[in-house]
N, C-alpha and C positions, 0 to 999 in steps of 0.2 A: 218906551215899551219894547221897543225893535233888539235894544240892548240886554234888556232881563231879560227875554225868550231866548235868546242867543246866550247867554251867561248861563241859563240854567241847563237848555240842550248838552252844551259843551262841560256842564258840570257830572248831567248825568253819563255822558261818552263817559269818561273818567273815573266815575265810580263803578261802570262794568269792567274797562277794560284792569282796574284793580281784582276787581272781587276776580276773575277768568285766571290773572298771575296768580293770585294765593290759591286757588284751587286745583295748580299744576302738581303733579306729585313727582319731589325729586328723583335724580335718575345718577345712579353710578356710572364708569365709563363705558358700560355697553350698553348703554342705553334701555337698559331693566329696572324696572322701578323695585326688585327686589335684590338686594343683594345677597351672593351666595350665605349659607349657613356650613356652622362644623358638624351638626348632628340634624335626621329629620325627626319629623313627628312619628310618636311610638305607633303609630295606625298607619304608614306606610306599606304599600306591597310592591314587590318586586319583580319587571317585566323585562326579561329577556327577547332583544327583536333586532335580524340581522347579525348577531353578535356585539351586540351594544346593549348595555342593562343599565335602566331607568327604572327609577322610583318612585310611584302614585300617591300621594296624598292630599287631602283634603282641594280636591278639582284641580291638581298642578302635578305637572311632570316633572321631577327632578333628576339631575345627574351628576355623578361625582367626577371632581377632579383635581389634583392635589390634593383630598383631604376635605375636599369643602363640596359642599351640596350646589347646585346650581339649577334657576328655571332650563329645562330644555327645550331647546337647546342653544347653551349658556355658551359651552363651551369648544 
C-alpha cells in the first residue's frame, strides 16, 4: 500500500511540474515574450516624451529601431 501512495504522489509531482513547462511562453534573446514587428497596428498613437517617441497600441508601448517595432523599452 506504502508503495501505490508513493507511485501515485510522485506521479502526480510529474504531471504539474509538466503541465507548468508547457505553459511557459517562449522568450527571444531579451527576454520579451514578444518579438519586435516591421509595422504596428493601424490604431497606434504617437507619444513624444523626453525626446524619445513611442508608439501606443492596443495596452503596449512600442519603439522603433532599425526599422522594426519593439515592447518598450526593447531597445
Amino acid at each position: 500500500m506504502y508503495r501505490i501512495t508513493v507511485f501515485v504522489f510522485m506521479a502526480a509531482l510529474l504531471c504539474l511540474s509538466v503541465a507548468s513547462a508547457a505553459e511557459a511562453q517562449p522568450r527571444n534573446n531579451r527576454g520579451d515574450a514578444h518579438p519586435p514587428q516591421r509595422s504596428l497596428p493601424s490604431s497606434n498613437r504617437r507619444i513624444d516624451h523626453n525626446g524619445n517617441t513611442y508608439f501606443y497600441s492596443a495596452g503596449r508601448f512600442y519603439r522603433q529601431h532599425n526599422g522594426l517595432y519593439g515592447k518598450a523599452p526593447v531597445f
